[in-house]
C-alpha positions, 0 to 999 in steps of 0.5 A: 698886793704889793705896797706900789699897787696899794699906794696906786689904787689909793691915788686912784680913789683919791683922784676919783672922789676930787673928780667924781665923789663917791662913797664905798658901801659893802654890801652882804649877801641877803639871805636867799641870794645866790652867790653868783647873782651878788657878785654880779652887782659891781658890774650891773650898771642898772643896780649901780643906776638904781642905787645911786638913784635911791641914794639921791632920793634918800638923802633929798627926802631926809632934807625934806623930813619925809621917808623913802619907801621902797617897794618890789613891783612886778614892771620893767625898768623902763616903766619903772623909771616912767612912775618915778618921774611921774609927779601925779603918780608920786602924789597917789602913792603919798595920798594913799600912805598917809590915809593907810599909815597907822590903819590897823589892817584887823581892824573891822571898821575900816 
């Protein structure tokens, strides 16, 4: 890459983050992943929405001094978005992982 379009692309990140700030992550290949799939992410605007939603929501709980739990649910995106804008549904799940955390799962007496 020559020095112009590297001082070019730099200006560039500069001005993006004084208009919009964001932050660069890289991201490895999980084990299982195809390469073609990964290298799809950059372009997904769904993965970039849903990212940047678990960012806000990762921070936020860290404020908050609680924790966000990430889980693979088999349902569209569309009733995905549906449960985490539904506070009822939030307050389930809550209820639900604090009568679980620490519940031994072999213990017969549960």
């Amino acid at each position: 890459m020559s020095k112009r379009l590297e001082r070019f692309e730099t200006l560039k990140d500069e001005m993006e983050k004084v208009i919009r700030p964001f932050v660069r992550l890289k991201i490895y290949k999980p084990e299982g992943v195809s390469l073609k799939d990964h290298a799809k992410l950059p372009d997904d605007p769904d993965f970039r929405e849903r990212l940047e939603k678990l960012v806000f929501l990762y921070i936020k709980s860290k404020e908050e001094g609680s924790f966000v739990l990430v889980l693979p649910v088999k349902l569209s995106p569309d009733n995905v978005r549906k449960l985490e804008d539904n506070k009822g549904f939030i307050g389930k799940v809550n209820e639900l992982a604090e009568e679980m955390a620490g519940k031994d799962e072999l213990d017969p007496t549960d």
